[in-house]
C-alpha positions, -999 to +999 in steps of 0.1 A: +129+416+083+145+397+112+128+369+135+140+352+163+127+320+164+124+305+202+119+263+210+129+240+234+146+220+204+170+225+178+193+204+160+234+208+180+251+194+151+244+191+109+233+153+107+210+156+140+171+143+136+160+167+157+123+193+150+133+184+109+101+203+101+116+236+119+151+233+102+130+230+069+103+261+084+138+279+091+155+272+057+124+285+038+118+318+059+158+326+049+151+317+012+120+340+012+145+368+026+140+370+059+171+372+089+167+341+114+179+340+143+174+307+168+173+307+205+173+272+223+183+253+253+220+238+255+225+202+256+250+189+277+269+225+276+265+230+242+278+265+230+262+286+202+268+274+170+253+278+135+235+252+118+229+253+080+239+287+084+215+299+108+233+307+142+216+293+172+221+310+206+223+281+228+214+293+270+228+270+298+206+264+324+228+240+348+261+224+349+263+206+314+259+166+326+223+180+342+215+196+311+194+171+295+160+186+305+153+189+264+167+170+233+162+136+224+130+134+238+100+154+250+110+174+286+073+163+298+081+128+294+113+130+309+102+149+344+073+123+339+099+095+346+125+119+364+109+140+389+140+158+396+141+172+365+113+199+371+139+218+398+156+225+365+120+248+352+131+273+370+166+280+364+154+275+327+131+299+324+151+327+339+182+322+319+163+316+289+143+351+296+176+367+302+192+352+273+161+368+252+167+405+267+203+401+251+200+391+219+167+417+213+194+445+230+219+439+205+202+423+174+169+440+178+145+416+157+113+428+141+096+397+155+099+373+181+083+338+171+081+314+203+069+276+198+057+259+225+043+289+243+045+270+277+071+282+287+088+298+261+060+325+256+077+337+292+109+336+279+108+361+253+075+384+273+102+404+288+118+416+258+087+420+238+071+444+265+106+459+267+118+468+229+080+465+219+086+438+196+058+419+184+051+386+196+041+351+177+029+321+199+032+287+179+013+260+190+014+224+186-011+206+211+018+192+241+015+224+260-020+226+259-020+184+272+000+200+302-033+219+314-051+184+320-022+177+345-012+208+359-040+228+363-020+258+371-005+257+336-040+271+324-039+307+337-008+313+329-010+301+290-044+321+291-025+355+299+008+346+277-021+341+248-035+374+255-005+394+253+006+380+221+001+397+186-006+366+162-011+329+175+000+296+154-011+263+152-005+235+137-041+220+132-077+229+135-077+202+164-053+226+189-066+258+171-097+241+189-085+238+223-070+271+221-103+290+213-118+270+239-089+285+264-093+319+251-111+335+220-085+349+199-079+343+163-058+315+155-036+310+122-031+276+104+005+271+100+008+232+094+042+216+089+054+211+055+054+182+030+086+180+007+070+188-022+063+225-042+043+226-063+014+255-054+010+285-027-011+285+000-038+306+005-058+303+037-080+310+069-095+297+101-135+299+103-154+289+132-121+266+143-117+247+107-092+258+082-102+266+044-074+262+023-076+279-010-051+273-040-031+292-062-024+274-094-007+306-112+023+298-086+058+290-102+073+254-089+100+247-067+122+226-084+140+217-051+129+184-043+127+164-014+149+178+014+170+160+034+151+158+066+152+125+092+115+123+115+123+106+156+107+076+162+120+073+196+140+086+221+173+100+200+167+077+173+155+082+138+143+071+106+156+093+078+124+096+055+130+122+032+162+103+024+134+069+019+118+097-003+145+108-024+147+066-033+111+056-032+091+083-043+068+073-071+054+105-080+080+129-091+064+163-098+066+185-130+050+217-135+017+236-121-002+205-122-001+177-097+010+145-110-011+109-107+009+092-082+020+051-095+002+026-080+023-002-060+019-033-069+008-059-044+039-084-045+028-120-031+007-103-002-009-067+004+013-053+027+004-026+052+030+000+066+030+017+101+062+037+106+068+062+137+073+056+177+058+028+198+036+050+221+001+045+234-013+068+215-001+058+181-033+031+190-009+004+174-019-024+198-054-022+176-035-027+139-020-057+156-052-069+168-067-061+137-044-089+122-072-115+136-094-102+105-070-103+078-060-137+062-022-146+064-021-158+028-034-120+018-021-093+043+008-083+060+013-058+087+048-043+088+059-023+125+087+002+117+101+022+140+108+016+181+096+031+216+086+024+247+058-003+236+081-021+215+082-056+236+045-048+247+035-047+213+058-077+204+046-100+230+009-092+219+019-097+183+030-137+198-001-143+218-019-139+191+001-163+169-004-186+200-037-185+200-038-198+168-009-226+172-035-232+202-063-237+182-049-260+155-032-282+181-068-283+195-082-296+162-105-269+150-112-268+116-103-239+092-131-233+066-120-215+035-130-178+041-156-163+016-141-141-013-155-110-022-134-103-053-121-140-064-103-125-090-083-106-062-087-133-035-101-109-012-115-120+020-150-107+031-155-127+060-147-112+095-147-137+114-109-141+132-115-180+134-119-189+103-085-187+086-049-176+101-041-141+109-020-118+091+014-120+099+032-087+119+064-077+113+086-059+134+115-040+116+128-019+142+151+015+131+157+010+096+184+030+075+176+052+051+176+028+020+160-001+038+130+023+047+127+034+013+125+001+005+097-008+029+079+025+014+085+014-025+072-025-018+040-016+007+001-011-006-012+010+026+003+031+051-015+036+085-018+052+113-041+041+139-042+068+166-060+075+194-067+094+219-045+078+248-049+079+288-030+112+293-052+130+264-026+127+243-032+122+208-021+134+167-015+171+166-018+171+126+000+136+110+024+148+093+041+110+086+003+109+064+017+134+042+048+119+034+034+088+028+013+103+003+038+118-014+055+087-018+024+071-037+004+051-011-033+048+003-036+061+044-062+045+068-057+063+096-084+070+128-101+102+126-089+115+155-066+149+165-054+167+136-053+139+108-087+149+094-069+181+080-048+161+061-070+130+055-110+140+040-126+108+044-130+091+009-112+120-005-073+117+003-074+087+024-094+065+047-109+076+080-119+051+105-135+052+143-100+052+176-097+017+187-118-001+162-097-031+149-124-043+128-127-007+109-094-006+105-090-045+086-123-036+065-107-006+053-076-022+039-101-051+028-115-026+005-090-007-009-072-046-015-103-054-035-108-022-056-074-007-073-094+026-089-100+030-049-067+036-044-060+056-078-089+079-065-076+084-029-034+086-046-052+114-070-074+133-038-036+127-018-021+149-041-044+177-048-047+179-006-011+179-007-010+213-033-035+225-017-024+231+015+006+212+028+035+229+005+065+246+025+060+278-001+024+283+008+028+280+046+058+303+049+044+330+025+012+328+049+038+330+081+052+364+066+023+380+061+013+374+094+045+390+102+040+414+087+006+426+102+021+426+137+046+446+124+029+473+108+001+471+135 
């Protein structure tokens, strides 16, 4: 079987941090057998070139210095803060599309397999209708954010939709918004975790996903893969390289293994890693600082973005507020403990004691990441729905930092609730709610068999639906349907 595999993004040289969960999606699809082909944008005037022996057709669009319309960062976001950028759609598309009717001609695939429909769906149209060659649209929630500010974008993704054969996506949250665009049938096909240890078995009913689990599956004795995630603009932090060094939980055989509990060293530390954007909702785990004791909690920012001094200088006022206080004289009463034995706060009132400290890290390498992995309690992610209706797609940094043996509190919101079942694998908690958020990692400081029960319900969730085995062997039978039909 050969698929050619269409994005806007694809790593131009070995050690790029570019779409890791594609390379991985990529890698998989060629160890189950099948012939991958990639077709992307050039960068720059980047030629073709193969990467991990997959060769990737690279189509110029402009003279190489203006070729920067993808790559490094998302091409919304860039003609957001350079218009001029969108007079390079055009010239995109039609090359691209061109590009498409060439490689089909010559290396005639069984399937074409386009993420981000809008507007690679157009690209590879042509050639579908042309060598009637089935078409896959992969979705993953930014072209369907496009429709709230380009209205026009809607009838077109509506028509590409209905002349495809089988439609992705990566959560039940844009399976959602594509049923409400047009009723088709949508197929879960998450992104990965680095573990595999079970199959996937699974299905989309009334726009939620039901996983189901094979346990008669042979493991993978791979292990983590090499993979970096971005955390901003053309940067990175390598975390399956923090994985190979802090993961807790190694896995042996059929059954999933009890991840190790972290210790809580001098202060229960909480971890947010990823990009400093709105909706990452981290201005509320810094406010939520005012309800966790400094002598108990600390809040540790990895990662850089856009917010970054934002998020710093509302990190200080905060700390001034309270130099402001004391200087004013106002007395600290001894907050009321819940659990003495674990000197856990239960008061939440932000006056009554010093807020948590919040560290910022910025890019870490890969061993000081692994580090901040291997020495933290919680790992969060407080998203929410931002201004431009932006918000999670699925979470994926959740599953990693389960598999490296820690507790999520993370806002139920977007995708995350397919990885996180409240109380099961994890924490769910109300979008900008500050005071959720510290109550959350109050209770899970107070009760260690808490956090054994949500490591234990992390794992299972994990085998049960998250392993790169599972998703791909659902991916080619979805293949091969179109195929045959």
């Amino acid at each position: 079987m050969k698929v050619l595999v269409i994005g806007s993004v694809y790593p131009r040289f070995q050690e790029d941090a570019e779409v890791p969960w594609l390379r991985t999606s990529v890698a998989h699809l060629k160890k189950a057998g099948v012939e991958i082909q990639v077709l992307a944008p050039a960068y720059k005037g980047l030629k073709s070139h193969d990467i991990d022996g997959t060769h990737v057709n690279r189509f110029r669009y402009a003279p190489a210095s203006w070729e920067i319309l993808t790559h490094e960062e998302g091409a919304p976001s860039k003609m957001a803060s350079k218009p001029w950028l969108q007079l390079l759609a055009i010239p995109y598309i039609i090359n691209g599309f061109f590009q498409c009717l060439r490689i089909c001609r010559k290396w005639k695939p069984d399937v074409i397999h386009a993420h981000w429909p809008f507007p690679h769906g157009y690209i590879a149209l042509g050639a579908a209708k042309l060598f009637k060659i089935p078409l896959v649209l992969n979705f993953h929630g930014a072209e369907l954010l496009l429709i709230r500010k380009k209205k026009w974008v809607k009838p077109l993704l509506k028509f590409v939709i209905g002349q495809s054969q089988a439609i992705f996506a990566n959560s039940s949250f844009t399976a959602s918004k594509i049923k409400a665009l047009r009723n088709v049938n949508v197929e879960w096909s998450p992104y990965g975790t680095t573990l595999e240890t079970s199959r996937l078995q699974g299905e989309c009913r009334n726009g939620k996903f039901i996983c189901r689990y094979d346990r008669t599956a042979a493991p993978d004795a791979e292990g983590v893969k090499d993979e970096r995630r971005e955390t901003n603009e053309g940067e990175s932090l390598p975390l399956a390289s923090a994985a190979n060094a802090a993961s807790a939980t190694p896995s042996s055989g059929d059954t999933p293994q009890l991840p190790v509990l972290h210790p809580v060293i001098n202060k229960f530390k909480i971890l947010f890693v990823g990009r400093h954007i709105e909706r990452k909702g981290i201005t509320y785990l810094i406010e939520a600082a005012k309800y966790l004791p400094a002598d108990q909690f600390e809040i540790r920012i990895v990662g850089v973005g856009d917010l970054t001094e934002q998020l710093k200088k509302q990190a200080e006022e905060l700390d001034e507020r309270r130099k402001t206080k004391d200087e004013r004289g106002s007395s600290a009463s001894s907050p009321t403990l819940c659990h003495p034995e674990r000197n856990v706060v239960e008061s939440k009132d932000p006056v009554n004691f010093e807020p948590a400290p919040i560290i910022f890290t910025g890019k870490l390498s890969p061993e000081d990441l692994a580090n901040e992995y291997r020495t933290a309690n919680v790992f969060t992610l407080p998203a929410i729905v931002d201004s431009k209706g932006d918000t999670e797609g699925l979470g994926v940094v959740l599953i990693e930092a389960m598999e490296l043996g820690l507790p999520i509190v993370a806002s139920n919101v977007g995708g995350i609730p397919d990885v996180v079942v409240d109380g099961e694998s994890g924490i769910l908690v109300p979008e900008k709610n500050p005071v959720a958020l510290a109550d959350a990692f109050k209770r899970l400081a107070a009760d260690p068999s808490l956090t054994e029960h949500l490591l234990a319900g992390a794992r299972k969730r994990i085998s049960e639906c998250f392993t790169w085995d599972g998703i791909i062997e659902r991916q080619i039978e979805v293949y091969k349907k179109v195929i045959k039909e």
